[in-house]
MARNULO-172123 format. One record per residue (C-alpha): residue number from 1; residue in three letters; x, y, z. Coordinates in Angstrom, 1 decimal, always signed. Example, Ala and Ser with C-alpha at 12.3 -4.5 7.8 and 13.67 -1.06 7.14 Angstrom:
# residues 2
<r 1 ALA <+12.3 -4.5 +7.8>>
<r 2 SER <+13.7 -1.1 +7.1>>
END
This chain:
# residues 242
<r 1 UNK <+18.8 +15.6 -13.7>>
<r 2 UNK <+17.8 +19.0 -12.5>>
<r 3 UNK <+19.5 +19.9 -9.4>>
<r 4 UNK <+16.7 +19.6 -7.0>>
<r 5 UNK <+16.9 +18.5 -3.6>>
<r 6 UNK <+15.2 +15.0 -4.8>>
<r 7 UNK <+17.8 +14.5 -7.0>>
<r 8 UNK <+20.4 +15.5 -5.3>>
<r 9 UNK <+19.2 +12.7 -2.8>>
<r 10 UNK <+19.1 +10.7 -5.6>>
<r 11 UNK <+22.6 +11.2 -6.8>>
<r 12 UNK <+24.1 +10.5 -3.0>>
<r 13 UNK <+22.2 +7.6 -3.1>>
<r 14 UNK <+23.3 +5.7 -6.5>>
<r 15 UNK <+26.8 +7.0 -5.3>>
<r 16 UNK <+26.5 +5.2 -2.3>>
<r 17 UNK <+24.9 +2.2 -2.6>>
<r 18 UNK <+25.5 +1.1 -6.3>>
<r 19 UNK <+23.2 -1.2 -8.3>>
<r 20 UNK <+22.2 -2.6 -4.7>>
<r 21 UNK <+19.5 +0.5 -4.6>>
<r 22 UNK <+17.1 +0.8 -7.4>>
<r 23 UNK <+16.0 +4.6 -7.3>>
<r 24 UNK <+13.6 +6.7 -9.6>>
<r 25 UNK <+12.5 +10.6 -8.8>>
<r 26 UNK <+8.8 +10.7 -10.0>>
<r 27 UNK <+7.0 +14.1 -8.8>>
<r 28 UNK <+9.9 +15.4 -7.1>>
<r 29 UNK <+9.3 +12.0 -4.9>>
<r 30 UNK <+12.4 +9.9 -4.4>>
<r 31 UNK <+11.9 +5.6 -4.2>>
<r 32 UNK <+14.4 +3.1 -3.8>>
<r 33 UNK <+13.9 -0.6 -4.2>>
<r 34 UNK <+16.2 -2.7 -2.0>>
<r 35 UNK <+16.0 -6.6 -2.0>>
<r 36 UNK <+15.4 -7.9 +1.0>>
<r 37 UNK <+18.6 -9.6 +1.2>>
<r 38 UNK <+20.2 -6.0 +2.0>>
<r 39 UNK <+17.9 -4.4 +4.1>>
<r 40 UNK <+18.7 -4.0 +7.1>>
<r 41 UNK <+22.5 -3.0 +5.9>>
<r 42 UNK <+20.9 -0.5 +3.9>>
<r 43 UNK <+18.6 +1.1 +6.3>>
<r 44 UNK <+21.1 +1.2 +9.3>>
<r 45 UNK <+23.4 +3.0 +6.6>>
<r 46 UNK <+20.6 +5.2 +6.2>>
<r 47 UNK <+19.9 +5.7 +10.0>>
<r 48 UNK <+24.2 +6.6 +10.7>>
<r 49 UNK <+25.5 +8.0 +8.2>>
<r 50 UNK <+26.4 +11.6 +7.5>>
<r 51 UNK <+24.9 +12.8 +4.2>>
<r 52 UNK <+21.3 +10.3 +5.2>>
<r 53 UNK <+20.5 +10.8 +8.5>>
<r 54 UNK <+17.0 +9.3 +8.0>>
<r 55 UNK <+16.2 +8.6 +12.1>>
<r 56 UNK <+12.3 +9.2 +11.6>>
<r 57 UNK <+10.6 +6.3 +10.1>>
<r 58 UNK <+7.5 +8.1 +9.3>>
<r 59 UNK <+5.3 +4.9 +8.6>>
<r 60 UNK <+5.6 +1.2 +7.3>>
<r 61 UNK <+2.9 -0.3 +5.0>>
<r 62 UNK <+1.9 -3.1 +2.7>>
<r 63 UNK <+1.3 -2.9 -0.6>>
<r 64 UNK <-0.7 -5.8 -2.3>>
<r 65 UNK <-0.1 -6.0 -6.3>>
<r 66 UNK <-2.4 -8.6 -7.8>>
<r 67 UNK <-4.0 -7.0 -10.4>>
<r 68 UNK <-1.8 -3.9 -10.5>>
<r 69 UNK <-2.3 -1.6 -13.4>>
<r 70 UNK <-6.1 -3.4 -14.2>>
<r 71 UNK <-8.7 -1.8 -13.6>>
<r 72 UNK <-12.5 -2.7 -12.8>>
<r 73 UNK <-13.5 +0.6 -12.0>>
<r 74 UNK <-15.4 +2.7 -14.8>>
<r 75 UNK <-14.2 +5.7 -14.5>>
<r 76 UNK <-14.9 +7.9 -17.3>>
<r 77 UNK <-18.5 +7.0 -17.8>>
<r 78 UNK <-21.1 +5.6 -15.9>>
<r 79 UNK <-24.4 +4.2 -16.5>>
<r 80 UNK <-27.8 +5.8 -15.6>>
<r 81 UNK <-28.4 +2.7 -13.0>>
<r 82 UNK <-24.1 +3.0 -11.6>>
<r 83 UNK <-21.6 +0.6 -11.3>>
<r 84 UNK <-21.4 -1.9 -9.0>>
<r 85 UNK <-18.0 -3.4 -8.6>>
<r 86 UNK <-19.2 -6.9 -6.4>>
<r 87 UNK <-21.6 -7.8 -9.0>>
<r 88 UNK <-19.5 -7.1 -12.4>>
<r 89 UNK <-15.7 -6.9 -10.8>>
<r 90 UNK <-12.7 -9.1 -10.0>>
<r 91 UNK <-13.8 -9.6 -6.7>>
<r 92 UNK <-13.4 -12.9 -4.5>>
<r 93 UNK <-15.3 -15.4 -5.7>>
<r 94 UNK <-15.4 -13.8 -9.4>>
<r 95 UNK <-12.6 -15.7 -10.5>>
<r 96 UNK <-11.0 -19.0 -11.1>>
<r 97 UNK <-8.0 -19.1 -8.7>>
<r 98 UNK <-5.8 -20.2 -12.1>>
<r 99 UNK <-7.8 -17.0 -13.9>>
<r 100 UNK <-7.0 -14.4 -10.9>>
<r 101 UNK <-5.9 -11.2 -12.0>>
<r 102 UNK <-2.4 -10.7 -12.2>>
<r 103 UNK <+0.2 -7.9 -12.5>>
<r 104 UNK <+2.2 -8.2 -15.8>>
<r 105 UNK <+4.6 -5.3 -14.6>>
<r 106 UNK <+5.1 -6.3 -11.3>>
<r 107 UNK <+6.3 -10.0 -10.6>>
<r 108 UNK <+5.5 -10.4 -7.3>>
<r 109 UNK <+2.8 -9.7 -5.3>>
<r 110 UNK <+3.2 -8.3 -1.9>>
<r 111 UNK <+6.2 -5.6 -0.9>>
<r 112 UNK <+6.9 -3.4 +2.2>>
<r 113 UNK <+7.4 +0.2 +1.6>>
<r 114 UNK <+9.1 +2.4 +4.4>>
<r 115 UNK <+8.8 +5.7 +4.3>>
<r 116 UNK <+11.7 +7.8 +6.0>>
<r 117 UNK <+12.8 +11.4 +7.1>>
<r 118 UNK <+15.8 +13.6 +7.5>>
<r 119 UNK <+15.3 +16.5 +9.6>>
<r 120 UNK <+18.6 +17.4 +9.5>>
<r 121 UNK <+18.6 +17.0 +5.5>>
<r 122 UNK <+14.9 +18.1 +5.2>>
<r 123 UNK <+14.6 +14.8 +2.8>>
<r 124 UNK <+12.3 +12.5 +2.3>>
<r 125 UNK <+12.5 +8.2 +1.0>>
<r 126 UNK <+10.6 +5.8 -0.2>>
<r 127 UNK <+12.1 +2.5 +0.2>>
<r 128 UNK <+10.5 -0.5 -1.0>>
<r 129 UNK <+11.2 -4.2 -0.4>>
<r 130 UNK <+9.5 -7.3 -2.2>>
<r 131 UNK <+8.8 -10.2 -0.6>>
<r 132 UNK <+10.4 -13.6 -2.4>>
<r 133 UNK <+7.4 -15.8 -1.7>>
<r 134 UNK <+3.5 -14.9 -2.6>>
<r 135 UNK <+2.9 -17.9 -0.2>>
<r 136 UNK <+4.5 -16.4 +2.9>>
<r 137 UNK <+5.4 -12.7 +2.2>>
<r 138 UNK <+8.4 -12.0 +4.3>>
<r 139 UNK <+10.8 -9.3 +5.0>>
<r 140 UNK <+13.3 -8.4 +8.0>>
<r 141 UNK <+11.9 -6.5 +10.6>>
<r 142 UNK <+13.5 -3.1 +11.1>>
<r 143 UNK <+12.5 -2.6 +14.7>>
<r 144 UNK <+16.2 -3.2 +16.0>>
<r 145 UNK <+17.2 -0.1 +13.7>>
<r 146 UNK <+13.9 +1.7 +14.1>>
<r 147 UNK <+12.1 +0.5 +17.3>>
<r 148 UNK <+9.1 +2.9 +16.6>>
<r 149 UNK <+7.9 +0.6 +13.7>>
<r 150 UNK <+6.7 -2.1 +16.0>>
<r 151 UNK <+2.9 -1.3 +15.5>>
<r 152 UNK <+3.6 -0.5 +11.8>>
<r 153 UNK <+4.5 -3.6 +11.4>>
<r 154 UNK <+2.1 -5.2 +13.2>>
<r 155 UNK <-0.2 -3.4 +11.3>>
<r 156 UNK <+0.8 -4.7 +7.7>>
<r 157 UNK <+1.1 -8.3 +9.3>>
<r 158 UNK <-2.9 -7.8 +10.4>>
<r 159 UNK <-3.6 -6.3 +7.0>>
<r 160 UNK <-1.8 -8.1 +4.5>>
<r 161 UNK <-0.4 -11.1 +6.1>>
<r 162 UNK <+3.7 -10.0 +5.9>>
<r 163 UNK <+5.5 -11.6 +8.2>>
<r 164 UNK <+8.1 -9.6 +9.7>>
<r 165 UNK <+11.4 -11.6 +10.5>>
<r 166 UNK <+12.8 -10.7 +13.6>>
<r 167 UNK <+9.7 -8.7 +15.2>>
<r 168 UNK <+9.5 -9.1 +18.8>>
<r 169 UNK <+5.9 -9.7 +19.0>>
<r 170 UNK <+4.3 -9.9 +16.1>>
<r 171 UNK <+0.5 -10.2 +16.9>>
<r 172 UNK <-2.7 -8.9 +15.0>>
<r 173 UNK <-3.1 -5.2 +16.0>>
<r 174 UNK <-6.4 -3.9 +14.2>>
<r 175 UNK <-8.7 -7.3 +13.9>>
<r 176 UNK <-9.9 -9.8 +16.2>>
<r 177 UNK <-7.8 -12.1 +17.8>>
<r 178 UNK <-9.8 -15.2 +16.1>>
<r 179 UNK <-10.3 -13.1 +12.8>>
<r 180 UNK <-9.3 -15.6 +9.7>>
<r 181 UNK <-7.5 -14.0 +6.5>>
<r 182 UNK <-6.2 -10.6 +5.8>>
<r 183 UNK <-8.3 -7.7 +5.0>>
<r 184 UNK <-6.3 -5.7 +2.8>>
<r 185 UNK <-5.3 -8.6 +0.4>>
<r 186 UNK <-7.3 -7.9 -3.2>>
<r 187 UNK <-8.7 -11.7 -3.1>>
<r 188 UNK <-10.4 -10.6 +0.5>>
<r 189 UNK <-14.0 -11.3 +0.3>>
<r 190 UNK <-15.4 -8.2 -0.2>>
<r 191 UNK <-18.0 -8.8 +2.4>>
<r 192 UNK <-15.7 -10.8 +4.9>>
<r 193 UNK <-15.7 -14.2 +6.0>>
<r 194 UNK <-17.8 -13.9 +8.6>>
<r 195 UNK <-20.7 -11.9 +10.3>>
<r 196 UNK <-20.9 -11.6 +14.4>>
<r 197 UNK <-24.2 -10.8 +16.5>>
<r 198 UNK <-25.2 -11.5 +19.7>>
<r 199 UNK <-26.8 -14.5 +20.7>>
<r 200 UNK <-29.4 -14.4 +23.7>>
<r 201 UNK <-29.8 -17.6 +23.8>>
<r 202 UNK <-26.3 -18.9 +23.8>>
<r 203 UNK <-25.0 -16.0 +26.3>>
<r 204 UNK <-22.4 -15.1 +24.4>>
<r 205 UNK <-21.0 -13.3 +20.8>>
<r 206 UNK <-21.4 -15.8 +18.0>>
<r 207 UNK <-19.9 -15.9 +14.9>>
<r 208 UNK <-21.5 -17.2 +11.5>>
<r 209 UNK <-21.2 -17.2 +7.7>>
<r 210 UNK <-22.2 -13.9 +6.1>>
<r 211 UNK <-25.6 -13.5 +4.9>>
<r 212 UNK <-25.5 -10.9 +2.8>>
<r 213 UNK <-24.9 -10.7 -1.1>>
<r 214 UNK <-21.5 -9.1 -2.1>>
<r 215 UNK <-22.7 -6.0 -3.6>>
<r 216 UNK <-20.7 -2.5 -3.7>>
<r 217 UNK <-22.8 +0.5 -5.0>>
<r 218 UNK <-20.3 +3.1 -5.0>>
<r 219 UNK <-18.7 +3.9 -8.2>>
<r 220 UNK <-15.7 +6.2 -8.7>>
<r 221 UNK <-16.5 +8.0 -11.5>>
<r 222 UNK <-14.7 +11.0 -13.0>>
<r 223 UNK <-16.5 +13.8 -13.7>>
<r 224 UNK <-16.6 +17.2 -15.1>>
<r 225 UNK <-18.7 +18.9 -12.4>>
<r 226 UNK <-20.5 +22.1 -13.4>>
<r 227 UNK <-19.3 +24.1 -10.8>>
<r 228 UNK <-15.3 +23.0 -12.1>>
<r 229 UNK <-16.8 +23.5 -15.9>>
<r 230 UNK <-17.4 +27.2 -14.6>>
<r 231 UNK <-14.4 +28.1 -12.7>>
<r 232 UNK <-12.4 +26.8 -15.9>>
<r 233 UNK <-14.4 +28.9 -18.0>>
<r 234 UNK <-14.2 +32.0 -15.5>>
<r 235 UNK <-10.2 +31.3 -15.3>>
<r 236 UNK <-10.0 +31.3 -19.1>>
<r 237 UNK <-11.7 +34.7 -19.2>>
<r 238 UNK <-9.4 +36.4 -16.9>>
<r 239 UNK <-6.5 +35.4 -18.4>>
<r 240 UNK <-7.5 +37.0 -21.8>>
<r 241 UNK <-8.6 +39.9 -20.1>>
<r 242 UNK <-4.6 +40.4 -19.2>>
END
């Protein structure tokens, strides 16, 4: 290893915690993969001690890896009439539950990732925590060590459906209070479960199965723009010219 700050972060941290820590430097970024067995004793080590210091929790999400590393995005070419990823996808309702798209490189499906700074250190962490069970996705809750990720939290509870052990009130935060499923999953219906609408009739907000077809028309294509074609060229000149 170089001796970059990253790594350097990296080094204290294999010295420290061992083989419980799973660390990699990619881009100059550190992660560590903790099981969620050791969590909590990791992070509060984290929080206290010395050469860590990490008391800023910067932000708490879920990450959701069915299908990880597929792809049903074309990306390097597109078709004169687009792409549309409801009608030829992987989307819900595209697949045989048996069939669903799965992640050969990653196990299991849902994790927590917790992203940490030092201002003392000037560092920054990635740690990430699996959840044991695809059926309930569960992890400890880090608000007694960090009480400032009580809405993060929430928020990947809403989102993905992770229940946090040990939260003090963990409630939906960004949906409805009646809404059914969790929108960031990959088998979420692209259009939703349901649609909502007013009914005069009735006095009151109804809700009802969606009527529309689940269709996206937005491809993500990369492409070689003419304007980016011309700076390359233009950037290529002037560095013959010196």
């Amino acid at each position: 290893m170089t001796d970059t700050p990253s790594n350097s972060l990296a080094e204290r941290l294999s010295a420290r915690f061992g083989d419980t820590l799973s660390i990699s430097v990619v881009r100059n970024e550190v992660t560590a993969e903790v099981p969620a067995a050791d969590l909590l004793a990791v992070a509060t080590a984290l929080r206290d001690e010395a050469p860590f210091s990490f008391r800023l929790p910067i932000d708490v999400c879920g990450i959701d890896y069915m299908g990880y590393g597929q792809t049903e995005w074309d990306t390097e070419t597109v078709s004169g009439t687009g792409f549309s990823r409801g009608v030829e996808g992987e989307a819900m309702g595209r697949f045989n539950w048996a069939d669903r798209p799965r992640a050969d490189s990653q196990p299991r499906r849902f994790a927590a990732v917790i992203h940490l700074l030092s201002l003392e250190h000037n560092h920054r962490l990635r740690l990430r925590v699996f959840c044991e069970d695809d059926t309930l996705p569960m992890v400890p809750s880090l608000t007694g060590i960090w009480p400032g990720v009580n809405w993060f939290e929430r928020e990947a509870f809403d989102l993905y459906g992770i229940v946090f052990d040990g939260h003090p009130d963990l409630r939906r935060i960004l949906t409805d209070y009646g809404f059914v499923g969790h929108p960031f999953r990959k088998d979420f219906p692209l259009i939703g479960n349901v649609e909502v609408r007013y009914d005069p009739e009735q006095k009151r907000v109804v809700y009802e199965p969606v009527s529309i077809e689940p269709r996206v028309l937005v491809p993500r294509v990369i492409r070689d723009d003419a304007d980016l074609v011309q700076a390359k060229a233009e950037s290529a000149d002037k560095w013959r010219e010196n």
